[in-house]
N, C-alpha and C positions, 0 to 999 in steps of 0.2 A: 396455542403455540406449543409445540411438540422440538426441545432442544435435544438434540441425539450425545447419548455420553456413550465416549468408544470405548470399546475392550483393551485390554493390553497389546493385544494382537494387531489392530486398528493404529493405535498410538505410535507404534514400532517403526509400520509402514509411513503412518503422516510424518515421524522425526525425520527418515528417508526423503521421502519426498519433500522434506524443507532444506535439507544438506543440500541437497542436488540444486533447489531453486536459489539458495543462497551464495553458492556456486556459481551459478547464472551470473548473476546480479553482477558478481565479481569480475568473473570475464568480461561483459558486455560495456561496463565502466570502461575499463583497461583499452575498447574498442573508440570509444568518441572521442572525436576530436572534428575540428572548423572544417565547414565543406562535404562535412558528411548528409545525407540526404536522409531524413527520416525513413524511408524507405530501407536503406540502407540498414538502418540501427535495427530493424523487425525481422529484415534478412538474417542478419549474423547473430542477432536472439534467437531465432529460430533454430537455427544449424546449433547452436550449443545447446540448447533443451535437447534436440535430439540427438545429439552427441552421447549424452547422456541417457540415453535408452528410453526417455519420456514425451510425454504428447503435451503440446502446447494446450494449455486448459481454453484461450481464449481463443484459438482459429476456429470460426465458425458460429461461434459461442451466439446464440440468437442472432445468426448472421456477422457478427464483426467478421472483417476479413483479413486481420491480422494473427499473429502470436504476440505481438507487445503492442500495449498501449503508449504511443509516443504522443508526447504531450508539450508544449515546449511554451515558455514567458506565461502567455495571458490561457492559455488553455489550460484546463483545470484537468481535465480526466479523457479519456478513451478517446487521443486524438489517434485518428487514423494514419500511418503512416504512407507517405508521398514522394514518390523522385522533385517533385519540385519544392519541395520544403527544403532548405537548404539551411546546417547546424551554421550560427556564425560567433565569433569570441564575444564571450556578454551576454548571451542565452542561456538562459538556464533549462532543463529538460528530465521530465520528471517522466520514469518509466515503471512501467505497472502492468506483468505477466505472472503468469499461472502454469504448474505443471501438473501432468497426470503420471502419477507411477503407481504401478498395480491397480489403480482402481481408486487412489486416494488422491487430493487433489493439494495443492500449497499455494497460497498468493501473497504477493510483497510488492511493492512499491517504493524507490529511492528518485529522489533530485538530486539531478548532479550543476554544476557548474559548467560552462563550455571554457575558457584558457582562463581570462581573469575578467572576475565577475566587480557588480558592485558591491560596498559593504553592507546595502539594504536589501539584496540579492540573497546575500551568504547569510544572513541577518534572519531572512524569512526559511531556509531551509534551515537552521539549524535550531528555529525554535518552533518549527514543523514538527520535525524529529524529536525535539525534546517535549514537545506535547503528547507524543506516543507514551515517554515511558513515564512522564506523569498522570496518565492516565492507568497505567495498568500497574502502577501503584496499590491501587484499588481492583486489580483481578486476583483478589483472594477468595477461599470457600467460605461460604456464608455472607459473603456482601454479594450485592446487589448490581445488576448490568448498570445501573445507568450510572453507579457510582461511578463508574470508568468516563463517560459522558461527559457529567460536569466534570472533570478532573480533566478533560482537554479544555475544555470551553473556558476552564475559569484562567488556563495558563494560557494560552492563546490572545484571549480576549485582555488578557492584562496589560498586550503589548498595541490594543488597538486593530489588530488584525478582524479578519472579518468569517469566521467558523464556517464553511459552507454547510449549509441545510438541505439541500435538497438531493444528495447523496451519503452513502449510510455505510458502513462495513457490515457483515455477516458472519452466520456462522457456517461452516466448512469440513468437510468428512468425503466423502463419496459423489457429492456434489459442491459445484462450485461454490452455490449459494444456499446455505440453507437457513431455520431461524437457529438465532433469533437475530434480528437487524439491531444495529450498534451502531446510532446517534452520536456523534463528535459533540453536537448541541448540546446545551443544558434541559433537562429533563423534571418535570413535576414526578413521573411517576417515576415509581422506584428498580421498576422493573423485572424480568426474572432474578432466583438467588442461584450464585456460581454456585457449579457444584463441579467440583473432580472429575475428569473425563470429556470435558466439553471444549470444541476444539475454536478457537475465533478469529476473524480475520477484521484486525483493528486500524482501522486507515486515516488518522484525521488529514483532510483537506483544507488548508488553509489560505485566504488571499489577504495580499497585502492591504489592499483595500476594503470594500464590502462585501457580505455574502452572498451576493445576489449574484446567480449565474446562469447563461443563458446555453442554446441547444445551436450549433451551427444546422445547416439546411441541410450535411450529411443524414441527422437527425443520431449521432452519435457524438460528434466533438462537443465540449461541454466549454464554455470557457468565459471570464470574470464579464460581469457586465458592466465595469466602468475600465476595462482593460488594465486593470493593475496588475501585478505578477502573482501568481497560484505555486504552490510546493504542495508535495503527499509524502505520504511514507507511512509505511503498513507492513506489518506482521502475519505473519498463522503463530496464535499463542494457544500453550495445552494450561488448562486452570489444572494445577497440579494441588494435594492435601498441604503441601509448602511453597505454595507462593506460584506464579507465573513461568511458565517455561518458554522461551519466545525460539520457536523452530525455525528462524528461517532470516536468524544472525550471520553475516558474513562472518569470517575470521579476524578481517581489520575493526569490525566491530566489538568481536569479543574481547580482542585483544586492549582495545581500549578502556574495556572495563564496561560498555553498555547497558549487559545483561546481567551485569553482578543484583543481587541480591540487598 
């Protein structure tokens, strides 16, 4: 396993290109509301990626044929978006896109709620989210990838939830995917040691129920096999010599305090 640590030059670019993506994230929120057609939500993701002078990372990406992965209740990941998928209050809908600027690439993932949810709803996205940054707690130099791993799994799995397995986060520079893969699961081995410069793209998927999840007949939608409801949320973080840099915070996030230190 061959981990790429970027130059300053490199880094500069991927900060860019996670402003813009987190940017994204922002508008695209501010866009859903009931009756919207998943279709629709990849439409108007799309026109704001390239609004901003960038290339959708996921059109085409081994075939997918969207810019955003719309995902909605029991679908876990890369659901395809459809005119007949229709948003309705009570849905929850978890979207997960990529850009390319200059050559460097940024991917993130947020759940959002559709008008008002339930409280086992909000319940699961926000301790989705809050397993991200318990997890990169431990993205410091000289510990180890998987510390980040168990450090989801342990905060997750405290609440009963169920860690999906069989999807991973990566690492990210020039390409979408590259190593090393980053396990939400808990982990025997310890894996590679962070080092400075290495850039990661940290996503745990979580379902309400169990981990087990299935592949629709598209052979892309991913989604819970006892149909419980699924939340993501994912970062591009730079392992900085002080601690985690997470590129690709909204502003309402920051604002809140997420990325503090």
């Amino acid at each position: 396993m061959s981990v790429s640590i970027k130059s300053a030059r490199e880094i500069e670019l991927m900060r860019a290109a996670g402003r813009i993506l987190a940017k994204v994230h922002e508008n695209l929120e501010k866009e859903l509301k009931p009756g919207m057609s998943t279709w629709e939500v990849d439409k108007v993701g799309e026109e704001i990626i390239r609004s901003y002078g960038c290339i959708p990372s996921f059109k085409n990406y081994n075939g997918y044929p969207a810019s955003v992965c719309v995902s909605v209740n029991e679908e876990v990941v890369h659901g395809i978006p459809t005119k007949k998928r229709l948003l309705h209050p009570g849905d929850i809908i978890s979207l997960d896109c990529g850009v390319i600027y200059k050559g460097y690439h940024a991917d993130a993932a947020r759940t959002h709620g559709i008008g008002e949810i339930s409280r086992e709803a909000q319940l699961l996205i926000d301790r989705t989210r809050q397993s991200f940054f318990e997890g990169i707690k431990y993205a410091l130099e000289g510990n180890h990838l998987h510390d980040i791993s168990n450090a989801i799994a342990a905060y997750a799995e405290s609440f009963g939830y169920g860690v999906v397995r069989d999807l991973v986060g990566h690492g990210i520079g020039t390409h979408l995917h590259e190593d090393p893969q980053i396990p939400n699961f808990r982990q025997r081995s310890r894996g590679p040691r962070l080092r400075p410069g290495m850039t990661l793209a940290i996503e745990p998927m979580i379902n309400a129920g169990r981990y087990d999840v299935a592949w629709l007949e598209d052979n892309w939608t991913v989604v819970t096999e006892d149909d419980s409801l699924s939340a993501h949320y994912e970062n591009t973080i730079l392992i900085t010599a002080n601690g985690p840099e997470i590129l690709t915070l909204t502003d309402a996030e920051i604002e809140a305090g997420l990325g503090a230190q």
